[in-house]
C-alpha positions, 0 to 999 in steps of 0.5 A: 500500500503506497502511504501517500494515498488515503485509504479507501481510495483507489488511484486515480480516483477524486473525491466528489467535491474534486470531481463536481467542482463546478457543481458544487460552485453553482449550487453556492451561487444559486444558495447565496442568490436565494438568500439575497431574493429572501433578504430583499423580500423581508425588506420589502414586506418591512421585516427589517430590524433597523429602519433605513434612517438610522442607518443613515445617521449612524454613517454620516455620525461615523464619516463625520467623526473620523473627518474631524478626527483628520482635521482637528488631530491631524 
């Protein structure tokens, strides 16, 4: 038995996720569009957790602190 091989597999032989690459690539795509089709519909039904708004100004809070830390320290 060549010790380089792992047991249980033939030479020659690839595993399923070796041989199915693509396929398996193609399911990940089709699972994450999925969730982004879910996301957007729970957002349309407002289903999310944090209005927009807030958002909103917790950006504007964050890029205005970090440009005065620029310019006031800096």
């Amino acid at each position: 038995m060549d010790t380089s091989e792992p047991q249980g597999r033939e030479r020659g032989q690839t595993s399923g996720r070796e041989r199915d690459g693509g396929a398996e690539k193609l399911n990940w795509i089709d699972r994450r569009r999925e969730k982004i089709r879910a996301e957007i519909a729970r957002n349309r039904r407002g289903d999310h957790a944090v209005p927009t708004w807030v958002l909103a100004a917790a950006l504007v809070l964050i890029v205005g602190a970090w440009l005065a830390l620029i310019f006031l320290v800096g």
